[in-house]
Structures are given as C-alpha cells and as structure tokens.
Residue frames as a rotation matrix with the C-alpha (Angstrom) as fourth column:
UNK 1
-0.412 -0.655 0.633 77.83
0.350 0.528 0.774 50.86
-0.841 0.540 0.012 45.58
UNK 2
-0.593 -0.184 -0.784 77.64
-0.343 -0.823 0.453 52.32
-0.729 0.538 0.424 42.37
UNK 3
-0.996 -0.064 0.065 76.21
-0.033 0.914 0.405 49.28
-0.085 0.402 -0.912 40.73
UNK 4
-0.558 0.712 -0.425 73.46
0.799 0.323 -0.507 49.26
-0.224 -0.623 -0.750 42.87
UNK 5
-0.374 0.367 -0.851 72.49
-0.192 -0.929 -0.316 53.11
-0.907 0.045 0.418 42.12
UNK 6
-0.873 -0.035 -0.487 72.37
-0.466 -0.236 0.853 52.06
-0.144 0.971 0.190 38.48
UNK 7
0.281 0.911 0.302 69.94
-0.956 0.293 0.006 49.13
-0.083 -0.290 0.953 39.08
UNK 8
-0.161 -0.402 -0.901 72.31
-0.479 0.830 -0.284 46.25
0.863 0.386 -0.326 38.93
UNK 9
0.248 0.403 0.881 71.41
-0.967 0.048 0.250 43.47
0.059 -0.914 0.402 41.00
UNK 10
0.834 -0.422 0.356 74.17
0.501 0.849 -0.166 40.95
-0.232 0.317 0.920 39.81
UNK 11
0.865 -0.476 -0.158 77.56
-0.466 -0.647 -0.603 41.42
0.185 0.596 -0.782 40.09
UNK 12
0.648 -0.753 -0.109 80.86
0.750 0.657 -0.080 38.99
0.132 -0.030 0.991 39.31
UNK 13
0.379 -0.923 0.068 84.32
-0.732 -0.254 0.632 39.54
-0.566 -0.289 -0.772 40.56
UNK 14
0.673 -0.522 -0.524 86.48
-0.486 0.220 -0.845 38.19
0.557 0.824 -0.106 37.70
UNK 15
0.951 -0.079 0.299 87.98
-0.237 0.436 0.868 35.19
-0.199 -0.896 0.396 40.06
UNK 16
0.690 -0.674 0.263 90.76
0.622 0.739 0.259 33.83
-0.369 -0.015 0.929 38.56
UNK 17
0.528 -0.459 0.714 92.63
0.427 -0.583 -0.691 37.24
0.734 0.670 -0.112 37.57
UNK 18
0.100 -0.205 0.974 94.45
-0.130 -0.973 -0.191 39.91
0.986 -0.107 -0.124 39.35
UNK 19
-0.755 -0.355 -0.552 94.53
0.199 0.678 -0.707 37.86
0.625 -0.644 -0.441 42.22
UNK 20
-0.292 0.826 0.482 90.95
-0.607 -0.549 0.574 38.81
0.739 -0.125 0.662 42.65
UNK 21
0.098 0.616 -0.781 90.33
0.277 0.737 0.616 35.52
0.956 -0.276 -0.098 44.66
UNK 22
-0.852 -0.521 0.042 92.20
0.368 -0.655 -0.660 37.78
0.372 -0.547 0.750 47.70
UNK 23
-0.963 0.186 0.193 89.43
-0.195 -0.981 -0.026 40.18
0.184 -0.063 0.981 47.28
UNK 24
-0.448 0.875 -0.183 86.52
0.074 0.241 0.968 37.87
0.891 0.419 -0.173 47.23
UNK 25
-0.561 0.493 -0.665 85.62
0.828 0.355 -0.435 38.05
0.021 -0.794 -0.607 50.84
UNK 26
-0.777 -0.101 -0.621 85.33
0.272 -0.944 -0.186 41.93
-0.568 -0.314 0.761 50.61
UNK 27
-0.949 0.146 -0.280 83.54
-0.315 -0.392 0.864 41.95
0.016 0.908 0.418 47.52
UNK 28
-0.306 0.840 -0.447 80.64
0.715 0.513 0.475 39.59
0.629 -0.175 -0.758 48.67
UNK 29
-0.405 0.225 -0.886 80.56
0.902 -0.056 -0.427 41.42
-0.146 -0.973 -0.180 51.43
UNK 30
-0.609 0.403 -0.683 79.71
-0.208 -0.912 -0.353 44.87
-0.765 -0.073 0.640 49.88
UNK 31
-0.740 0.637 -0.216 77.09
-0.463 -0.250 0.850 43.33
0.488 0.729 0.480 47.74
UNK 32
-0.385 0.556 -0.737 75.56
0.892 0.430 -0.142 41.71
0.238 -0.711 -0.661 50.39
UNK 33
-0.726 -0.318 -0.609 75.79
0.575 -0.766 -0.286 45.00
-0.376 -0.558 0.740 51.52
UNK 34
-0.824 0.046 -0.564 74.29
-0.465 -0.624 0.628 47.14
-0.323 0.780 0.536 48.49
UNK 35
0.121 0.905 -0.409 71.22
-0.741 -0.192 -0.644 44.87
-0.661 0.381 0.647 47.86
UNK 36
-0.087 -0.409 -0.908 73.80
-0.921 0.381 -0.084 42.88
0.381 0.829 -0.409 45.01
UNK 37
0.986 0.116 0.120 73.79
-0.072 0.944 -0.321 39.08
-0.151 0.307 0.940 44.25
UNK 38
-0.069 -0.979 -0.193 77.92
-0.845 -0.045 0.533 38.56
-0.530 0.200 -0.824 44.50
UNK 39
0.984 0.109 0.140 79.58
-0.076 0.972 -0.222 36.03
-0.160 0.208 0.965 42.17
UNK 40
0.053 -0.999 0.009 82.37
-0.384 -0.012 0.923 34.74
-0.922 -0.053 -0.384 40.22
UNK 41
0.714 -0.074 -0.697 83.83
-0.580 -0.620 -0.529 35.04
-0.393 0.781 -0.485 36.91
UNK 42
0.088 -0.958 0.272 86.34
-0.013 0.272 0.962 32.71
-0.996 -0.088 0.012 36.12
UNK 43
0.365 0.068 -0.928 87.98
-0.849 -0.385 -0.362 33.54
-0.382 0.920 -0.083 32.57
UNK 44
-0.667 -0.427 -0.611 89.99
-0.637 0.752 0.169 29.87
0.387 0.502 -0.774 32.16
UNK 45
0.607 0.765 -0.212 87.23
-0.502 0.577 0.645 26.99
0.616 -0.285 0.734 32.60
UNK 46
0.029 -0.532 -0.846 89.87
0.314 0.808 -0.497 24.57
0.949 -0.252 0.191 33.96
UNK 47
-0.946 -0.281 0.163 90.10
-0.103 -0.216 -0.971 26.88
0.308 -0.935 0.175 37.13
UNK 48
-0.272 0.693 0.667 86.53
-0.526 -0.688 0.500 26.65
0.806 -0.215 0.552 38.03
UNK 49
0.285 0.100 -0.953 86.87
0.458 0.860 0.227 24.25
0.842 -0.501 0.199 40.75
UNK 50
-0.812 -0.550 -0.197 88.00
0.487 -0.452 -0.747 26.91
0.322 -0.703 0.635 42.64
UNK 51
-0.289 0.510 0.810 84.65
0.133 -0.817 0.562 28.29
0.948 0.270 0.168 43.16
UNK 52
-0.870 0.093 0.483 83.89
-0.468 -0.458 -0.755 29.78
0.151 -0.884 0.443 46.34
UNK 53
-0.859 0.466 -0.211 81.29
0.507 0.722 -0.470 27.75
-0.067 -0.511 -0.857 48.65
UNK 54
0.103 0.694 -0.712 79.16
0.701 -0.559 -0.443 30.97
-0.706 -0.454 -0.544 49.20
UNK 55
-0.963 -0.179 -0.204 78.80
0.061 -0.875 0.480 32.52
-0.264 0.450 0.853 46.22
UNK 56
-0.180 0.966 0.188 75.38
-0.099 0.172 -0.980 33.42
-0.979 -0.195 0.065 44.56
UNK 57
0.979 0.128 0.156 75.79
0.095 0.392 -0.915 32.45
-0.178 0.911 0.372 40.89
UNK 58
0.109 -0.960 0.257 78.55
-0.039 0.255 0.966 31.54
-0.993 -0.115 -0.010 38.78
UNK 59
0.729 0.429 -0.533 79.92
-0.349 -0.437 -0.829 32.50
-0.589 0.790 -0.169 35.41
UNK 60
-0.116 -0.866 0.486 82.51
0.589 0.334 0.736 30.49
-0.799 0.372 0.472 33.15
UNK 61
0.269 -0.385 -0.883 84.42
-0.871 -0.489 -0.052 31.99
-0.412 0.783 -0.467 30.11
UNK 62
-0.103 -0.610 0.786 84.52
0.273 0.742 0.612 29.44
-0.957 0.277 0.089 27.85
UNK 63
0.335 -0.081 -0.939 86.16
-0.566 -0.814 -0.132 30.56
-0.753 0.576 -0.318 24.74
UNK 64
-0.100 -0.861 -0.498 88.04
-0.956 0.222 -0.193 27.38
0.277 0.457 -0.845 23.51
UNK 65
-0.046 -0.323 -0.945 88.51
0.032 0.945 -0.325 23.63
0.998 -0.046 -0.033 23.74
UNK 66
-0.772 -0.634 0.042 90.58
0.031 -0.103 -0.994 24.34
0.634 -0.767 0.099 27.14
UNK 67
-0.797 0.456 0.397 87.44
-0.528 -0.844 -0.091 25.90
0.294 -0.282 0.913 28.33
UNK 68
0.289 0.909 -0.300 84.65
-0.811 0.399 0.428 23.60
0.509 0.119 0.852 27.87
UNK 69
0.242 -0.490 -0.837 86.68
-0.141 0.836 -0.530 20.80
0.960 0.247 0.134 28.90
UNK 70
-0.864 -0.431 0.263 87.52
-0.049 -0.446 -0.894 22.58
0.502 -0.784 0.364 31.93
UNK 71
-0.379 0.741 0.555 83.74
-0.900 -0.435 -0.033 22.92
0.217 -0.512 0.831 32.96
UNK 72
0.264 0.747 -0.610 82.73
-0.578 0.629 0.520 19.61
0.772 0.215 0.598 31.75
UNK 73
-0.282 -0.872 -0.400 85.16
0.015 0.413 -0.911 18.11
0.959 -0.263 -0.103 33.95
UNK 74
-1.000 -0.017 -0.006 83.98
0.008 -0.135 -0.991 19.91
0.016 -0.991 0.135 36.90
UNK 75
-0.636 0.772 0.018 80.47
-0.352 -0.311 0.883 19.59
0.687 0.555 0.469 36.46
UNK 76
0.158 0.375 -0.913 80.00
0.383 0.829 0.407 16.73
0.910 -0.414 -0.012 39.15
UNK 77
-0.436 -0.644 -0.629 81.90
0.850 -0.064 -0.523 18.76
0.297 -0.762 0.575 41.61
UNK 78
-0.879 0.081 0.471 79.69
0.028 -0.975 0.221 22.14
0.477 0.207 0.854 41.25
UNK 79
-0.809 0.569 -0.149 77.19
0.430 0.399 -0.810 22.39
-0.401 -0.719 -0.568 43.47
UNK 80
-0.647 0.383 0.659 73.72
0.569 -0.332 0.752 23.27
0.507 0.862 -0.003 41.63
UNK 81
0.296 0.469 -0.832 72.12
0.852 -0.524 0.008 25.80
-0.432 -0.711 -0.555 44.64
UNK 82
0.145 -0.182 -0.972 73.03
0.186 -0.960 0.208 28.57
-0.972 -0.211 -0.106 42.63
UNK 83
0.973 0.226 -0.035 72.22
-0.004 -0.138 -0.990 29.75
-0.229 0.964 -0.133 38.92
UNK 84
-0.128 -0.964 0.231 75.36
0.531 0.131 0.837 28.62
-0.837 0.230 0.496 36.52
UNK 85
0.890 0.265 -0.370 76.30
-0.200 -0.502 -0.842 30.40
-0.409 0.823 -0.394 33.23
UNK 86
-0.051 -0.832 0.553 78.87
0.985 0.048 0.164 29.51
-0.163 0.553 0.817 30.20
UNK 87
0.702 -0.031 -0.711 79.77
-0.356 -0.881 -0.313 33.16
-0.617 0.473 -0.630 28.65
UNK 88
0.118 -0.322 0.939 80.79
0.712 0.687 0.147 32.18
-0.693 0.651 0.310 24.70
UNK 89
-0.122 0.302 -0.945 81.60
-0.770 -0.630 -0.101 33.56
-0.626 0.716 0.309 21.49
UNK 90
0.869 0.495 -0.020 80.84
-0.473 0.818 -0.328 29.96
-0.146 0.294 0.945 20.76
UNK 91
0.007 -0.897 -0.442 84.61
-0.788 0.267 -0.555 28.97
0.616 0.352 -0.705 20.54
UNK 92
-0.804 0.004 0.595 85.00
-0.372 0.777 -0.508 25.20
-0.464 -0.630 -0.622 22.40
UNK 93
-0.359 0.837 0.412 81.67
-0.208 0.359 -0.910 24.61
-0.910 -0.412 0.045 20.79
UNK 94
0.119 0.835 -0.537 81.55
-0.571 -0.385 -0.725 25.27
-0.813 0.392 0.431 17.70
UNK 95
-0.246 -0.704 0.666 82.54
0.379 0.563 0.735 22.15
-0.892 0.433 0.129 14.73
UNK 96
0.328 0.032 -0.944 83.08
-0.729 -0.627 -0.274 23.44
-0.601 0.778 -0.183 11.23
UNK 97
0.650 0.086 0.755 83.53
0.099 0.976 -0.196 20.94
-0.753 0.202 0.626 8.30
UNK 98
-0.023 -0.866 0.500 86.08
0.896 0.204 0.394 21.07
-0.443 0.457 0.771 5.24
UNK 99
0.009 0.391 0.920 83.89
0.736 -0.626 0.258 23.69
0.677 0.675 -0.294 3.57
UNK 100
-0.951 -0.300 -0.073 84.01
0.246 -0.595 -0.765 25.81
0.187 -0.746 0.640 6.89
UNK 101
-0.075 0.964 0.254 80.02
-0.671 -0.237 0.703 25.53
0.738 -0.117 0.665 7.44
UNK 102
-0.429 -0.071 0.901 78.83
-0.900 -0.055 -0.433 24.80
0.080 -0.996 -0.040 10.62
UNK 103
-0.354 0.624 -0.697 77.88
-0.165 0.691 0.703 21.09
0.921 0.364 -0.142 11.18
UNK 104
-0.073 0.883 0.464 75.15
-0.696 -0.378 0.610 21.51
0.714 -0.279 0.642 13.33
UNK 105
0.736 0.434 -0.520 75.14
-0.355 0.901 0.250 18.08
0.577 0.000 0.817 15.17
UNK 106
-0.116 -0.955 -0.273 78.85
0.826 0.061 -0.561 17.72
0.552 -0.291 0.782 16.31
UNK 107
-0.608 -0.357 0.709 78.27
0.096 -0.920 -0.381 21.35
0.788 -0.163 0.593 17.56
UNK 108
0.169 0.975 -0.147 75.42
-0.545 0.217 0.810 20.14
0.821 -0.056 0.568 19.77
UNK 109
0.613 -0.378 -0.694 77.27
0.646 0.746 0.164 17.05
0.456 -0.549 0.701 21.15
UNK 110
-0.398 -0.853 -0.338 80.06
0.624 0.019 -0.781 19.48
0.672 -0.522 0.524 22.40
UNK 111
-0.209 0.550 0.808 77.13
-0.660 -0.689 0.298 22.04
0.721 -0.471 0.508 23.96
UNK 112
-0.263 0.749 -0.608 75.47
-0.060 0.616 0.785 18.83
0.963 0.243 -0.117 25.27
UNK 113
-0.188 0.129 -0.974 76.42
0.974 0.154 -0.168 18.16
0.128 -0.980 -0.155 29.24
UNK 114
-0.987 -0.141 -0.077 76.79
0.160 -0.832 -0.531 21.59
0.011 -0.536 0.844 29.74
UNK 115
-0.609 0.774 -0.174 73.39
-0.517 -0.221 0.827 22.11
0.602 0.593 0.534 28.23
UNK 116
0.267 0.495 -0.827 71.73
0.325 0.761 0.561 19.04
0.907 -0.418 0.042 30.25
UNK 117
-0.700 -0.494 -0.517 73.64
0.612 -0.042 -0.789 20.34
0.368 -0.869 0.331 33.41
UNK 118
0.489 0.794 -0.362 70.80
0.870 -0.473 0.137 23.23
-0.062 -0.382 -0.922 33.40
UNK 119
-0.546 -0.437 -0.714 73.37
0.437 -0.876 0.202 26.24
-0.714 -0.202 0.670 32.45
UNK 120
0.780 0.593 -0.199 72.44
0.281 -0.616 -0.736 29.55
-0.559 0.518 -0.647 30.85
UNK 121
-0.091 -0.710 0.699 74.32
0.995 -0.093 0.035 30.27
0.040 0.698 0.715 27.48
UNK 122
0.312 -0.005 -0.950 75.62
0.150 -0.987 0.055 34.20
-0.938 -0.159 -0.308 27.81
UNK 123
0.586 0.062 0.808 76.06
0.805 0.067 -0.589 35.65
-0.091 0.996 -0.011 24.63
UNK 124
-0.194 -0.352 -0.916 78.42
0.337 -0.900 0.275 38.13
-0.921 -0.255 0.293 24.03
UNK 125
0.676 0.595 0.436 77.16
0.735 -0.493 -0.466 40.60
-0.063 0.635 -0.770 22.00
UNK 126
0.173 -0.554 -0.814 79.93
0.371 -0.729 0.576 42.81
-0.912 -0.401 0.079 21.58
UNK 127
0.880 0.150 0.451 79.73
0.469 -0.126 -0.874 45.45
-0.075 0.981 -0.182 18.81
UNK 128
0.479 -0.878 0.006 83.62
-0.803 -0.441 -0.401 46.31
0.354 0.187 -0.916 19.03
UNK 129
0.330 -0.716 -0.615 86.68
0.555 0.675 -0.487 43.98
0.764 -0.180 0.620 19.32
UNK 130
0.406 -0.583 -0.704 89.63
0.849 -0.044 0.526 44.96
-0.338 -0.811 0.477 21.54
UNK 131
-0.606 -0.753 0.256 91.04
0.747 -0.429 0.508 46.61
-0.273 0.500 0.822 19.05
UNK 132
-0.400 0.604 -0.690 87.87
-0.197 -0.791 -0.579 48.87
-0.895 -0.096 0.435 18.53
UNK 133
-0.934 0.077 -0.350 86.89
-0.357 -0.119 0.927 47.49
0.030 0.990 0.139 15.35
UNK 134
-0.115 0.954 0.276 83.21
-0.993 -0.105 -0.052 46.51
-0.021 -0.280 0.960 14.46
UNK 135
-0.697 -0.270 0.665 82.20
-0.408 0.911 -0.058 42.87
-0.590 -0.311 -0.745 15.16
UNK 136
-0.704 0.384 -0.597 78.96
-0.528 0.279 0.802 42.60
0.474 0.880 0.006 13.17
UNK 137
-0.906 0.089 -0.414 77.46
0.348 0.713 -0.608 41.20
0.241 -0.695 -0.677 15.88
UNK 138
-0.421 0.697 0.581 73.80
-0.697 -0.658 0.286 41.70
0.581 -0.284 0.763 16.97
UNK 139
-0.646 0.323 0.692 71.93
-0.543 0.443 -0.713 39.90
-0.537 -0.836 -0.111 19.95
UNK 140
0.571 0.816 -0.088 69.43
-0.769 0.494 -0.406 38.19
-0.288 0.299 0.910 17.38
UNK 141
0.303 -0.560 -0.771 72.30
-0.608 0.510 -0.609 36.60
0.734 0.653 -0.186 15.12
UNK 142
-0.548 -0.808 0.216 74.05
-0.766 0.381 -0.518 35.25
0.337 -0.449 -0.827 18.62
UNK 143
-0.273 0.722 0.636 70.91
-0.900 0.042 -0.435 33.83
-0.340 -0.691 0.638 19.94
UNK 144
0.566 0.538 -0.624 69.74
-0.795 0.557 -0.240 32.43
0.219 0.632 0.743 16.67
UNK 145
-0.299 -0.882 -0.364 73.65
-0.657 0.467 -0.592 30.34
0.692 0.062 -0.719 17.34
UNK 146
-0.884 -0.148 0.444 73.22
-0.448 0.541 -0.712 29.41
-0.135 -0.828 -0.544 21.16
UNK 147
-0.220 0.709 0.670 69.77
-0.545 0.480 -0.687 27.81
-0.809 -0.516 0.281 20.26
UNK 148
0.703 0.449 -0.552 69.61
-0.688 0.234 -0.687 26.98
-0.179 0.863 0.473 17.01
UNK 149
0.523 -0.667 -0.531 73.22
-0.471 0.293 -0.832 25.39
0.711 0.685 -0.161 16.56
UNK 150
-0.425 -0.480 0.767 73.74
-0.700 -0.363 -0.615 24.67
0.574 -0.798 -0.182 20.27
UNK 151
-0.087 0.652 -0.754 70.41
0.414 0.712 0.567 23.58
0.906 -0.262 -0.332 21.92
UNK 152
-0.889 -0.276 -0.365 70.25
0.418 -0.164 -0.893 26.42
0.186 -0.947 0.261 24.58
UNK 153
-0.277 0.612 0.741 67.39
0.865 -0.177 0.470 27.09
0.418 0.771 -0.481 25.53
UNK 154
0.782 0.066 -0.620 68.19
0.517 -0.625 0.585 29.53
-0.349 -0.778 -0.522 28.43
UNK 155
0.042 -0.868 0.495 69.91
0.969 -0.085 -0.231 32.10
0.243 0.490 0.837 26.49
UNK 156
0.553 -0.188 -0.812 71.30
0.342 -0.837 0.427 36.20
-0.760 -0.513 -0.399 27.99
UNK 157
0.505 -0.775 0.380 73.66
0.663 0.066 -0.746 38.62
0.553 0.629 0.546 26.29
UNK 158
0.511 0.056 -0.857 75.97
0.651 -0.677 0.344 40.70
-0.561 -0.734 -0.383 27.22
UNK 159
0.948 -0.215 0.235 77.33
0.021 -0.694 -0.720 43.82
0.318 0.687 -0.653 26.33
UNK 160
0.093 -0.993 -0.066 80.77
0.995 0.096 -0.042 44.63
0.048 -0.062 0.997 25.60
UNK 161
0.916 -0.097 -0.389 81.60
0.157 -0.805 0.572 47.92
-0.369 -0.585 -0.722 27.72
UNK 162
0.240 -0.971 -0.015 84.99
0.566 0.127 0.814 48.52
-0.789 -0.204 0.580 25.60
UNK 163
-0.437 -0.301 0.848 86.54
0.855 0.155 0.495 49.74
-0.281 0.941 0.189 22.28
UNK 164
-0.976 0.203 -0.084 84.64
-0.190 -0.972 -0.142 52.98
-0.110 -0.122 0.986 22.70
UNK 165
-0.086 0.982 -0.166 80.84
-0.055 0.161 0.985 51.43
0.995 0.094 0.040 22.84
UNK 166
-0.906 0.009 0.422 78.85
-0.415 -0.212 -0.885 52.39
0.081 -0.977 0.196 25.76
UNK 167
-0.573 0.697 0.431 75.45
0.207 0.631 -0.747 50.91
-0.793 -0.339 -0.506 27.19
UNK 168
-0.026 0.519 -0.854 73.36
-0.752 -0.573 -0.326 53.56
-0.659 0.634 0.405 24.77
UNK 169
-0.406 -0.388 -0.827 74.79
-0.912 0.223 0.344 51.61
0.051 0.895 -0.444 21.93
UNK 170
-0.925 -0.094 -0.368 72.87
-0.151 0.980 0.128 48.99
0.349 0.174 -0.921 22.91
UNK 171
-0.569 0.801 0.184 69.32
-0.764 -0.433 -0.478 50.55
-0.304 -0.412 0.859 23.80
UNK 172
-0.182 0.749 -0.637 67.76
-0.853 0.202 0.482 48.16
0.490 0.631 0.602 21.27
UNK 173
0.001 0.421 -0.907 68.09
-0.135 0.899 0.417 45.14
0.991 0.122 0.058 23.07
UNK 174
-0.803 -0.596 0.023 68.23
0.014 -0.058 -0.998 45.92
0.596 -0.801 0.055 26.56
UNK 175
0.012 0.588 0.809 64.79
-0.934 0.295 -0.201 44.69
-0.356 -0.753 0.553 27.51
UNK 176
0.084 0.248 -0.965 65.77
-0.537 0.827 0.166 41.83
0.840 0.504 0.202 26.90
UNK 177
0.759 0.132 0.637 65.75
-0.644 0.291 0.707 39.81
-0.093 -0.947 0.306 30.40
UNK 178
0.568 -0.807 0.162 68.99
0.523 0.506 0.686 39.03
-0.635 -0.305 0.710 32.00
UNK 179
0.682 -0.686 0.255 71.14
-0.058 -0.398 -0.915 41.16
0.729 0.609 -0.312 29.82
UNK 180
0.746 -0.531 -0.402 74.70
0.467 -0.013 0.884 41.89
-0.475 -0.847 0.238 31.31
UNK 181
0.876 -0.476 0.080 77.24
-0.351 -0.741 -0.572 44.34
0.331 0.473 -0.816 30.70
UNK 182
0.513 -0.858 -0.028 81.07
0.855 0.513 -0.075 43.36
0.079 0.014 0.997 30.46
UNK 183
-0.524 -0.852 -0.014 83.26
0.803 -0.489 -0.341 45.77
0.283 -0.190 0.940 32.20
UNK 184
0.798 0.592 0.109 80.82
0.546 -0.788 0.285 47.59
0.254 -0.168 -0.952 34.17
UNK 185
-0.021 -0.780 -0.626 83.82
0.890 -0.299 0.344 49.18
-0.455 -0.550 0.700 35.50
UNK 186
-0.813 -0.517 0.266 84.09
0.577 -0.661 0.479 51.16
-0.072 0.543 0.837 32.41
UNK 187
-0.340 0.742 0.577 80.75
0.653 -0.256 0.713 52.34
0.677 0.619 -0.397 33.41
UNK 188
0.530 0.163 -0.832 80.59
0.848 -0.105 0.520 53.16
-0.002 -0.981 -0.194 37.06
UNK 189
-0.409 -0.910 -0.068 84.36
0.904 -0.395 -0.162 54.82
0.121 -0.128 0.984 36.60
C-alpha cells in the first residue's frame, strides 16, 4: 500500500460518502495488511452511529451546529477502546457576539462534552480553500483557537492536500506529532 511506503501508519476511509461503507471490509483489511491502523471518517456528525465495531480510531467532521450535535448525541453510544477525533475549522463551536468577537466562554460550553469525552481536536490547517485561494491559516493561529478558545488540550493538524498545495508546503510544521494529511489520495495518485 502506498501509504505505508510513505510512512503512514493511520489511515481513514471517508465512511459516510461514496458509499464507502461497501468498501469498509476491504479497506481494513489491506491496512491490516500494510502495517496501517484502518478507520473512519464520517463527514456529517449525525451519521456517526454508524461506526463500524472493529475499527481502530475514529474521526468526525464537525463543521457546523448539525455536526456537533450529531456527536454529542452519540457520545454514550461510542465505544471508548479506540482513539476519537473531532476534525474542525471550529464551525459548531465557535459563539461570536454582536461585535463579531469571539466570546470565549459560550465557545467552551459548546467544546465542553466533547472535550470531557477525551477527544483529540484536529485542526485543519489548510493553506488553500477549494477554490485555491489562500486561507491565512497557519498551525500556530489554529492551535492557539482549539486550546485557548476551546479547552483542547489534545490538539493535531492537518494538511489540506488540495487547491494546488502539496505536503512540501507544509515542511514547517510537520514535526509536529500526529499531523495528518487530507486527501492523501492526491498524494499517493
């Protein structure tokens, strides 16, 4: 597996897409194979009740209200043998007041179960949108967010693999521990 050659030694299958959930026996099975930690990905929190019994870590997208809401929900139901993760651009989490500054406290309370549950806050770090434009983003600024305005204190980024920005483009912070690249595809390919 290609993954593996690079040195990955974590890899999600985007569950709730493409009818990936189809594919999930196969997909464990060649990282089992390869050395790899298999998981799942799910991009809408609300579906994560679907997670597979036998995976080895789990990743929510939670981008939004919908999202968080979706996780908290299942939280009781999630068995904790196996490392969880939100993945944020802090949407669902963050509260802004009239003035549009962050009120620090309210943003907390909505971090809070998750947070107490024992998850790890992924950061995306992505220095391009979809659209290829720059984001301004930088792995300190997100961090400073998920702990400072959050209360995580298990915090990761990852990199956005899109918009024409490859791993390089992100040399500086890749020793950080636990990074993760988004769309390794677009690296393997």
């Amino acid at each position: 597996m290609k993954a593996a050659a690079l040195g990955f030694t974590w890899l999600a299958l985007e569950y709730d897409d493409y009818d990936n959930a189809n594919r999930w026996p196969a997909f464990r099975d060649a990282c089992r194979a390869s050395g790899i930690k298999p998981g799942v990905w799910f991009t809408n929190g609300q579906n994560v009740w679907q997670t597979p019994p036998d995976v080895g870590f789990l990743v929510v997208e939670v981008e939004g209200e919908g999202d968080r809401l979706g996780v908290e929900a299942n939280l009781p139901h999630l068995p904790f043998r196996y490392p969880k993760a939100v993945i944020s651009n802090f949407g669902g989490f963050i509260v802004k007041d009239a003035q549009g500054v962050t009120d620090i406290p309210a943003s907390m309370e909505k971090a809070r179960k998750i947070r107490e549950a024992g998850w790890t806050m992924i950061v995306e770090v992505y220095l391009r949108d979809d659209n290829g434009n720059p984001t301004g983003k930088t792995w300190e600024s997100m961090e400073g967010i998920a702990r400072q305005q959050l209360g995580f204190t298990s915090v990761q980024p990852a990199f956005g693999l899109f918009g024409g920005v490859h791993l390089p483009d992100y040399a500086q912070w890749t020793n950080v521990p636990g990074w993760s690249a988004y769309l390794l595809e677009h690296l393997v390919a």
